[in-house]
N, C-alpha and C positions, 0 to 999 in steps of 0.2 A: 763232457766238458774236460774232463781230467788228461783224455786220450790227447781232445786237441791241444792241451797246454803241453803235454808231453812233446806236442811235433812241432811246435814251437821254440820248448826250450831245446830239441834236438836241432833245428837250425842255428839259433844262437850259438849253439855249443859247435858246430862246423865250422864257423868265423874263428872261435876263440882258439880252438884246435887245428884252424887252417887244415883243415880234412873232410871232404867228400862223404858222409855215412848214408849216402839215401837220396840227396839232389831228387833225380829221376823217380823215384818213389813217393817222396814227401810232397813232389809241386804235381799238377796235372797236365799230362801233354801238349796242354794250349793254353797255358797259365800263363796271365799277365803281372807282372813283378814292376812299380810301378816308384821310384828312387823320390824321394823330399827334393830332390834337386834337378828334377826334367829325363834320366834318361830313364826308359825302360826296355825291360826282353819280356821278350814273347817266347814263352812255351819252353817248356824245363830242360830241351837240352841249351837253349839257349840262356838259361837260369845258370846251368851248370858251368858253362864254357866262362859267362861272367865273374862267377865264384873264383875257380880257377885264375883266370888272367889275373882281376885286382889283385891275389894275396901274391902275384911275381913283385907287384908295385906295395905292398901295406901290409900291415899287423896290424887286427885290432885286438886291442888291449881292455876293452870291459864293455860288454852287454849288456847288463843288469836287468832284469823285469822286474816294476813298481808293481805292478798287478793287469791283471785280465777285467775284459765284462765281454759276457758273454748272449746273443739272443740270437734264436731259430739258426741260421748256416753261417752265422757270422761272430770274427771274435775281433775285440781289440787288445790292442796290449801295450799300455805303457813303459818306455823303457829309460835308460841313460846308455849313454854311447860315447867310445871313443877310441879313436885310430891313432894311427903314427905310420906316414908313409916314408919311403924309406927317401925321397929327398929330404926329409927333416919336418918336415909340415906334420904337424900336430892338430886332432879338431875335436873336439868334445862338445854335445848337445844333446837336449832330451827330443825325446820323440814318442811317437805314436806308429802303430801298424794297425790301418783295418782288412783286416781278412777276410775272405769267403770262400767256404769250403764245398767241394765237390758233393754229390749224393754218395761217392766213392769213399770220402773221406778226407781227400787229399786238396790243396790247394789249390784255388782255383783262379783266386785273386789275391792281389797284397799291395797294399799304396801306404808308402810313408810319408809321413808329415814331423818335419824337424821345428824344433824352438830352441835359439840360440843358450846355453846355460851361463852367460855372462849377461846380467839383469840388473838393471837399476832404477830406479827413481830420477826423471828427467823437472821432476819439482823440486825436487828434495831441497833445493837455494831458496824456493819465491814459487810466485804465478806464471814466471815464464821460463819454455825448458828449453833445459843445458843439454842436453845430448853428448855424447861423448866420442869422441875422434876416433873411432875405431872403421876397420873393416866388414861391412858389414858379411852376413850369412848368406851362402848362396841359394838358403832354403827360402 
């Protein structure tokens, strides 16, 4: 368990570092990598190339893991997140990652699920709800 949290938070830490330590190591050859927002790569050098490209376009600015649960080849991980691409576009929301690991070790799968971190009470006036004018998440 410990090992997997380690190559987890060794991902995280490539985002925040904007640096490559392992890509091709850490995912599995034909590892599907699966985005809270529709796109996905297939297979780690195509993981890699993604990495790369986004950080020409973004910084992200915090990672954070809430915590792990962990059963048989699979872990999840709670996290908070949030970017700043270099048009000025700002995005922050929590999420989830479920994983599933190789007999190898390494990654085999990964699908994130985003929830927007701007939250309210659509009753909070009465019995009928106010929703509020925003843009919504493309998660």
């Amino acid at each position: 368990m410990k090992q997997r949290e380690q190559q987890i938070r060794k991902w995280f830490d490539m985002w925040l570092t904007r640096t490559d330590t392992g890509i091709v190591d850490l995912f599995a050859p034909d590892a599907l990598y699966i985005e809270s927002w529709g796109p996905e790569y297939r297979g780690a050098e195509k993981i890699r190339h993604w990495f790369e490209e986004w950080n020409t376009r973004g910084t992200v600015l915090r990672w954070d893991i809430k915590q792990f649960f962990h059963r048989e080849n699979q872990t999840v991980v709670e996290w908070a997140f949030e970017n700043a691409m270099h048009d000025g576009k700002v995005e922050a929301f929590d999420g989830m990652s479920l994983i599933r690991w190789t007999e190898g070790g390494q990654i085999g799968f990964l699908q994130e699920f985003g929830c927007n971190a701007h939250r309210y009470d659509p009753y909070r006036n009465g019995p009928v709800p106010q929703f509020e004018n925003e843009q919504i998440m493309w998660f």
